[in-house]
N, C-alpha and C positions, 0 to 999 in steps of 0.2 A: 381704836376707831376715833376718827376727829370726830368732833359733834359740839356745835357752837351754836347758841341762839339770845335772842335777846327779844325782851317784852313775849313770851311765849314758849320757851323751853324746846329742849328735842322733844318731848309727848307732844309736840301735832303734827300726829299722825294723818297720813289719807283717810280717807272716808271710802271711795273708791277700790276696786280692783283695776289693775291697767288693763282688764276686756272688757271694763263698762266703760270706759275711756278710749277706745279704740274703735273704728270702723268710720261709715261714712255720719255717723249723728251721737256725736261721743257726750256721755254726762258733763253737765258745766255748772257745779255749783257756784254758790255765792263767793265774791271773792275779798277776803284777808289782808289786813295790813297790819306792817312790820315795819320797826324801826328797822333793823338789822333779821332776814328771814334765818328760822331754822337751820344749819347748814349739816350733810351728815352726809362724808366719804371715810370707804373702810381706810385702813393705813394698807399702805404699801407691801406689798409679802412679795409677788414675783413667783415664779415657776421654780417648782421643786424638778431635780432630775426624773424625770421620766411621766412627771404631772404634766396631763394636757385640761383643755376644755373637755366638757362632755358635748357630745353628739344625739342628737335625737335618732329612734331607732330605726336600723337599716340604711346606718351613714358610719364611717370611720373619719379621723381627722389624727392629720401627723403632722410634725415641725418643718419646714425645708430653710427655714433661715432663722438662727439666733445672733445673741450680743450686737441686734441694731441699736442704734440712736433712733428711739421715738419716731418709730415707722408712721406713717400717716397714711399715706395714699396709694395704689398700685396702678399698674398702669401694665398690657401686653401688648411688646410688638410683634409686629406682624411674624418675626420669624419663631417667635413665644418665648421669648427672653422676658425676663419680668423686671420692669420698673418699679422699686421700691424707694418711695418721698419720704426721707426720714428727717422728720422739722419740728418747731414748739414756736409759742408766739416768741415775739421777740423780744418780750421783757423788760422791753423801757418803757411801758407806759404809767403814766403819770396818775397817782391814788387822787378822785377827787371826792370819796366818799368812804363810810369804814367799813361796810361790806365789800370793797374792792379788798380792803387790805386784810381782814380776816377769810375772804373765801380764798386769796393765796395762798395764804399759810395751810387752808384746808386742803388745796388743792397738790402743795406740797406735799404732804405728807402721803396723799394717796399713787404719788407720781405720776400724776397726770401735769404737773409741771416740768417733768424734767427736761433737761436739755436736750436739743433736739439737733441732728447732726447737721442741717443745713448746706444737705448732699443728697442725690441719688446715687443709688448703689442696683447696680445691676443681675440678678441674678439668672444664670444658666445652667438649663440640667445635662450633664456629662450623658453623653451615649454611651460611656462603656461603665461609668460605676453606678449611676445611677443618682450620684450626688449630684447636691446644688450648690454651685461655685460661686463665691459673689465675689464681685470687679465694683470700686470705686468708680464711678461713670462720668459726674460732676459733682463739682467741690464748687464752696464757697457762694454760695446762693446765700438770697434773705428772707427766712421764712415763708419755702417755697409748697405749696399745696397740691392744685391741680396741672396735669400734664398731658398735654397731647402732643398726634405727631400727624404732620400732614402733608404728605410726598416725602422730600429728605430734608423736613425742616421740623425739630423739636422743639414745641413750645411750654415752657416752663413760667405758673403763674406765682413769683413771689408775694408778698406781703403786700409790692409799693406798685408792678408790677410785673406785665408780661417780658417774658424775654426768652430770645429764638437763639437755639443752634442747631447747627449744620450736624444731619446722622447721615451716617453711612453702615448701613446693614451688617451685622456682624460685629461692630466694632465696641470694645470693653469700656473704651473711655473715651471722651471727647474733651478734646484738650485746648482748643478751639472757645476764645473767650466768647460768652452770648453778648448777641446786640440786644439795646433796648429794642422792642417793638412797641408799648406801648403802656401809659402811667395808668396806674390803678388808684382808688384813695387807700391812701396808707393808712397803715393803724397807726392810733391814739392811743384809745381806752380797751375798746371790744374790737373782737372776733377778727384774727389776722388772715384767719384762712380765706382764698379765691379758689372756688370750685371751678373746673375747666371743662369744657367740651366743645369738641367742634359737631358744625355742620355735616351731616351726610355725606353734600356734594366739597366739602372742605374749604367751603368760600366765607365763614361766620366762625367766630370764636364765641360763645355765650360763658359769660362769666359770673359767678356767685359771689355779690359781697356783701355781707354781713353790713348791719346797722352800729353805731360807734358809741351806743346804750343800752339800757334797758326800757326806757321809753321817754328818750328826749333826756334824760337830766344834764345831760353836756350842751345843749342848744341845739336848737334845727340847722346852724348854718354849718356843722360838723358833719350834719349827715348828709350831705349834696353827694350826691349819687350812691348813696348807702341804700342800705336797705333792698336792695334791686338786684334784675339780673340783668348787665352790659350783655349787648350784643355790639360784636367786634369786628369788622372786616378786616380780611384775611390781606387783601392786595394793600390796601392802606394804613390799617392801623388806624383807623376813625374808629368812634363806638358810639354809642347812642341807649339808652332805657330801651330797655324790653320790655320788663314788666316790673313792677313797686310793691313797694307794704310789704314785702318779703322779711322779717325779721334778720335772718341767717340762714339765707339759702344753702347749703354745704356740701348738697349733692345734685347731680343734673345729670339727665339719661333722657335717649328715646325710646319711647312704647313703642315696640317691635311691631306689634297690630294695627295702631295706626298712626305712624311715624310723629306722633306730637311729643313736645317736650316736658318733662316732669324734674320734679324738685323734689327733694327733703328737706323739712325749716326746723328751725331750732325757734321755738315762741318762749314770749318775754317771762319774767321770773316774777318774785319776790307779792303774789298775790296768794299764796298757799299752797299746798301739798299737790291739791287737785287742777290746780290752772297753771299753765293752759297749755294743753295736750300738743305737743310738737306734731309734724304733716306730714303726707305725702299729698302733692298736688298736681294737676296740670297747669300749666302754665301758658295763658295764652297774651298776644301780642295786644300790649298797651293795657293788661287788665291792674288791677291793682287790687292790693288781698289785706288791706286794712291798718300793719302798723306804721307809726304808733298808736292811733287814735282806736283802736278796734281791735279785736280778739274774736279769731272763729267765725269769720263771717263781720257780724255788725253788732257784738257784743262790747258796746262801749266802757274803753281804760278812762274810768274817771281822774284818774292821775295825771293824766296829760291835757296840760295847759299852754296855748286856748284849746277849748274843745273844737273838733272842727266835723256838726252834723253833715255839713254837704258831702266830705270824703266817705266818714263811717255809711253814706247813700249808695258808694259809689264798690265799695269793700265785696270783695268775693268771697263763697264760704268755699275750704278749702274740700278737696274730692276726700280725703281718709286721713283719721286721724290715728297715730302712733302710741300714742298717751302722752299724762306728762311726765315733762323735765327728761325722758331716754335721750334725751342727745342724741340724735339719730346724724351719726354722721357721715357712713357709707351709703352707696344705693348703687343694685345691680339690678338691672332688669333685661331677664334673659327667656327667650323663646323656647330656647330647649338646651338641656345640659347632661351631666352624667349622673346625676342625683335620681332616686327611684322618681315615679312618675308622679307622686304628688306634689313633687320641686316643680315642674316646668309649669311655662307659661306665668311668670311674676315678677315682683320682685323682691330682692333680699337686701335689708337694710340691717347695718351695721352700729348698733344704737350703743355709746359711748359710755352711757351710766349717768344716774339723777348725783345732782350735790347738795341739793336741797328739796329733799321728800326722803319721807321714812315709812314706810322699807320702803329700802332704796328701789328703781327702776330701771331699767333697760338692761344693761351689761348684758348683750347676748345679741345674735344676730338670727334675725328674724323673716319668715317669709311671707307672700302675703299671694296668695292669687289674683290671678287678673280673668276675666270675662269679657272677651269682645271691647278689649283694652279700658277696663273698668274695674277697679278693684273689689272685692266680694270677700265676704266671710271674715273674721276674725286673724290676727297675726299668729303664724307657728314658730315656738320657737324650732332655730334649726342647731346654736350654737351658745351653752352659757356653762354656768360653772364656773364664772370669772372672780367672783367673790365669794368667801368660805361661808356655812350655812348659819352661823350667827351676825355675820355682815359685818366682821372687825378686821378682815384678810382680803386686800385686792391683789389679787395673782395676774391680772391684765385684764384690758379694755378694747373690745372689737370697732375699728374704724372705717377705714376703706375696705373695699371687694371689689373681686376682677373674678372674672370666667377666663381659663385656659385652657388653649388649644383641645386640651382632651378632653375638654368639660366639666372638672373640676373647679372648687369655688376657693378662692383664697382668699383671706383676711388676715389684713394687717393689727396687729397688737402695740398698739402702741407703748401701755405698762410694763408687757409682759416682753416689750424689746422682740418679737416674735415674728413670723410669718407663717401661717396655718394651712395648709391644703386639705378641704374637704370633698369625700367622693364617696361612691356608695358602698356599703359593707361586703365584704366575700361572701356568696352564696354557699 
């Protein structure tokens, strides 16, 4: 197990449970400073033959795709072919602090750096054996994340960039170079992934891009249009803010109940074990939800210079909180599925695992109910088992999820190289 700290040691511990940190009014202690924070990911193990995750009771979960490249994202078309974004950052960014260069090396080791195929790879279930076929679909992308598809036109959000090709139904591979459609900010320093989704009516691309720190220490003119979710149209290729203060938006879905748009955020680091509990939000048009200057509402980052009262005024408190540091970087939100009847109606996030909190958090995919399109009650785990029960063995890390056709939930693995199909247990 890595585990690297400095001014502090790994003994600081949470104080906290991640369910006193989770729901709509999550505990927020006092917050800690560190030269260089705590850092603590198991090492790397991977999947023994015939080891899976565990499932929570009255669910089953099987493999239908091994030996990917750093699965990230899924994606169903319409004829239930499944899209699988198998990507990593892109590894050239530039160390300008020594927590950059020791959370690599920690992050190595747990294989959450590894290399990432910077492909989709298509997978198809055979009508006669029952297997799942995977076909190379597209090659040579640059660390591509979210994917949509709107009439017979595939949009794929690299690193720097959206970029369109031509599908045709049925078809294994697209071999058909992508046009640009439209520039993204590229990574620097942080968070390469663009979370994608379109509009209902197919006329908007709403897009997730990460802030290019952890609170400003690269300058504010780096994060011009960071932090935010682009709204894109679809005829032009114009984009515009949507909404701000968004740390690392990573996931975006619409509330089935009442068609608004929701997020999963990844919030800033290096204040303690206990801050500051990553989101699930709604998302509304021109709001702005606080960083850098704020945490949780309008709990002022005194780290960030200038202070700037008038914004922290202006800061939304987020609708549910996940806990901290789970890296939440899937989110399915689904009306109804084939999971017993305490699944429907929510949604399920795929929370990636803490790197710095002890014991560790998240690794496991989680569900949360929704009320009259309002989140309620505490998160269930649905899916974990991802690291061994002393916390020195990472076997995989749950990230994207998709609903298919038969209402089953899949989850991408990124460590564990994987793809999961969960659905309810035999009667």
């Amino acid at each position: 197990m890595a585990c690297v700290a400095v001014l502090g040691g790994c003994d600081q511990k949470a104080s906290y449970q991640p369910d006193q940190q989770s729901g709509s009014n999550p505990a927020l202690p006092r917050a800690q400073r560190f030269l260089v924070p705590p850092m603590q990911v198991p090492d790397k193990a991977g999947w023994k033959q015939g080891q899976t995750p565990t499932v929570a009771p009255g669910l089953k979960i099987e493999s239908i795709a091994t030996g990917l490249m750093h699965p990230r994202q899924l994606y169903v078309l319409p004829n239930d072919d499944i899209l699988v974004v198998e990507s990593n950052s892109p590894g050239t960014e530039p160390l300008t602090t020594p927590k950059q260069l020791i959370a690599g090396i920690v992050k190595n080791q747990s294989g959450k750096g590894g290399k990432g195929g910077n492909r989709i790879t298509l997978l198809r279930k055979n009508g006669t054996s029952g297997q799942w076929e995977k076909h190379t679909f597209i090659e040579n992308l640059n660390s591509p994340f979210g994917v949509q598809l709107i009439g017979d036109s595939l949009y794929v959000a690299n690193t720097d960039g959206i970029v369109k090709f031509p599908y045709v139904t049925g078809e294994t591979e697209i071999k058909t170079p992508g046009v640009g459609f439209t520039d993204l900010p590229n990574t620097i320093n942080h968070h390469w992934t663009k979370s994608l989704l379109a509009s209902p009516d197919g006329s908007k691309l709403y897009v997730g891009v990460g802030s290019n720190s952890n609170i400003t220490e690269n300058g504010l003119a780096v994060e011009y249009r960071r932090a935010d979710i682009l709204e894109v149209d679809v005829a032009t290729g114009a984009s515009r803010i949507f909404a701000s203060g968004l740390r690392n938006p990573t996931g975006l879905q619409w509330e089935p109940t009442t068609g608004k748009l929701w997020a999963i955020v990844n919030e800033r680091d290096e204040i303690g074990a206990d801050l500051v509990p990553d989101y699930m939000t709604s998302v509304h048009e021109g709001a702005f939800y606080g960083w850098p200057y704020s945490y949780y509402g309008q709990n002022v980052d005194t780290r960030v210079k200038p202070q700037r009262p008038d914004m922290v005024a202006k800061a939304i408190k987020p609708d549910y909180a996940l806990g901290s540091h789970v890296a939440a970087l899937g989110l399915l939100m689904s009306a109804s599925n084939a999971l017993p009847a305490k699944y429907q109606g929510g949604a399920f996030i795929g929370e990636h695992g803490s790197w710095d909190r002890s014991p560790l958090s998240g690794y496991e995919v989680v569900f949360v109910a929704f009320k009259d399109g309002t989140p309620v009650g505490k998160p269930q785990s649905v899916v974990s088992g991802f690291y061994s029960k002393d916390e020195k063995q990472l076997f995989g890390a749950p990230v994207g999820l998709v609903q298919d056709k038969e209402g089953a939930i899949l989850v991408a693995d990124d460590v564990g190289d994987t793809v999961w199909r969960v659905t309810a247990a035999a009667k």
